[in-house]
C-alpha positions as CSV (number, residue, x, y, z in Angstrom):
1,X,9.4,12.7,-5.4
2,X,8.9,9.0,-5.9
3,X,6.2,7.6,-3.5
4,X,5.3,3.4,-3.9
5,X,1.6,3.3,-2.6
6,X,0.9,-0.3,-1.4
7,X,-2.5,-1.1,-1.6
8,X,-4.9,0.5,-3.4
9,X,-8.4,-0.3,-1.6
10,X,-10.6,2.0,0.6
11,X,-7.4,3.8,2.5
12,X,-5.2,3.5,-0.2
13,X,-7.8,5.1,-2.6
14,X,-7.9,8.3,-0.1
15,X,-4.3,8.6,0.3
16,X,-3.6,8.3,-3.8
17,X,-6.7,11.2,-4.3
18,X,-4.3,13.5,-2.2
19,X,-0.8,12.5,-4.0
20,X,-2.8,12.9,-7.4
21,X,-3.3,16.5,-6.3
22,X,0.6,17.1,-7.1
23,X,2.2,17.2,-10.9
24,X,5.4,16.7,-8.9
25,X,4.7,13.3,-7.0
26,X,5.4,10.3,-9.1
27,X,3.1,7.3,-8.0
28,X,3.6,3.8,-8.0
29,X,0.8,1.7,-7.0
30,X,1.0,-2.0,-5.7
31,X,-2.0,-4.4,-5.2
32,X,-2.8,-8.2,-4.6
33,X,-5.5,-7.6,-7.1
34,X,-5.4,-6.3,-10.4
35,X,-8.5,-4.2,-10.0
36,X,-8.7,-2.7,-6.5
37,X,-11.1,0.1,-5.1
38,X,-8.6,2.7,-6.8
39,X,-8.8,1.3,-10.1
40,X,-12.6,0.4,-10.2
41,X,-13.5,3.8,-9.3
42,X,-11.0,5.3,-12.1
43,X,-8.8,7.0,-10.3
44,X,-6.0,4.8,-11.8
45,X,-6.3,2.4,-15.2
46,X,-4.0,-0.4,-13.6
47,X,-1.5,-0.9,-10.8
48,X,1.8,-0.9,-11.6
49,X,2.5,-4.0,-9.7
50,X,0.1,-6.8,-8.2
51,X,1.8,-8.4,-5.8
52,X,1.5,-9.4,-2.4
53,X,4.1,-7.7,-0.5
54,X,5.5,-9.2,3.0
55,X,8.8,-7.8,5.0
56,X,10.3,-10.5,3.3
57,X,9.9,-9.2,-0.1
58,X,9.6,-5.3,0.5
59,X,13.0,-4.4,0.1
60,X,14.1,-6.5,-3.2
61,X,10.8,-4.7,-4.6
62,X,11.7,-1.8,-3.3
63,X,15.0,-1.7,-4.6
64,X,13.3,-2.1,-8.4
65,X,10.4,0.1,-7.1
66,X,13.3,3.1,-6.1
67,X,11.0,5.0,-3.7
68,X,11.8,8.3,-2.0
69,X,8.8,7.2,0.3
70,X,6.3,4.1,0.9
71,X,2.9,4.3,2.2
72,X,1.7,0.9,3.4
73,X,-2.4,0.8,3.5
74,X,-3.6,-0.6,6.5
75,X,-5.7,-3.0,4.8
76,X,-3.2,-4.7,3.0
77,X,-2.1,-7.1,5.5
78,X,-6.3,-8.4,5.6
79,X,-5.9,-9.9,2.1
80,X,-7.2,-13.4,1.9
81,X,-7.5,-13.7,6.0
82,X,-11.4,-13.0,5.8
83,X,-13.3,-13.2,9.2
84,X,-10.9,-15.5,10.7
85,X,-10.7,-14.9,14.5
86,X,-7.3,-12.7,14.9
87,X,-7.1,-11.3,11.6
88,X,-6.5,-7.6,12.4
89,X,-4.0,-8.3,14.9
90,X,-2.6,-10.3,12.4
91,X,-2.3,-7.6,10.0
92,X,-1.3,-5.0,11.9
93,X,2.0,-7.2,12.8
94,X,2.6,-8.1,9.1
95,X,2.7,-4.3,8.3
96,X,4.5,-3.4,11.5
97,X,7.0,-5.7,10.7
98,X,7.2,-4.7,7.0
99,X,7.9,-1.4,8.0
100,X,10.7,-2.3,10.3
101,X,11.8,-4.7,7.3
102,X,12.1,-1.8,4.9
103,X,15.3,0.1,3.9
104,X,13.3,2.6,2.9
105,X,11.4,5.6,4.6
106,X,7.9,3.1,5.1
107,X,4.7,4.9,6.7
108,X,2.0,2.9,7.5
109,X,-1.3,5.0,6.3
110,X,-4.1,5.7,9.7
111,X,-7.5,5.1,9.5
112,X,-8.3,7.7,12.1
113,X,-8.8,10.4,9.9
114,X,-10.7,8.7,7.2
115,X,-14.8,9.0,7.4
């Protein structure tokens, strides 16, 4: 199984400790930075791809990607919006709506069970 993991920060870096658990997952890793939480804490070397990724480019890297799956980190969507008033709900749309935009089986990774 192919999985694309965008976003390799805090949630990202929980989800990818579980997928590294299995030989049989192969695990691509997007970022908009070229040294998230994942790779500063060596879990990874590099990302694969650091790229800011929107519904209106998900499926064209997708379609280069070739997932079987893509877990979107909820954090992604927070890049570069900083404390500005709105921001969450902001994000949570943007990764709503690249979910909706995909063409491939998307999942949008939860918080709630994180500590």
């Amino acid at each position: 199984m192919r999985v694309w993991l965008i976003g390799a920060g805090n949630i990202g870096s929980v989800a990818l400790r579980q997928l590294l658990k299995n030989p049989a997952v192969e695990i691509f890793v997007s970022d908009p930075s070229d040294e998230p939480e994942a790779v500063r804490d060596g879990l990874i070397e590099r990302v694969d791809l650091v790229a800011n990724i929107s519904p209106v480019n998900v499926n064209e890297i997708a379609r280069r990607v070739r997932p079987d799956l893509i877990l979107l980190s909820p954090g992604i969507g927070e890049q570069g919006f900083g404390g500005v008033e709105g921001s969450k709900a902001l994000s949570d749309a943007l990764n709503y709506e690249t979910t909706v935009a995909s063409d491939y089986p998307c999942l949008i990774l939860s918080l709630s069970n994180h500590s």
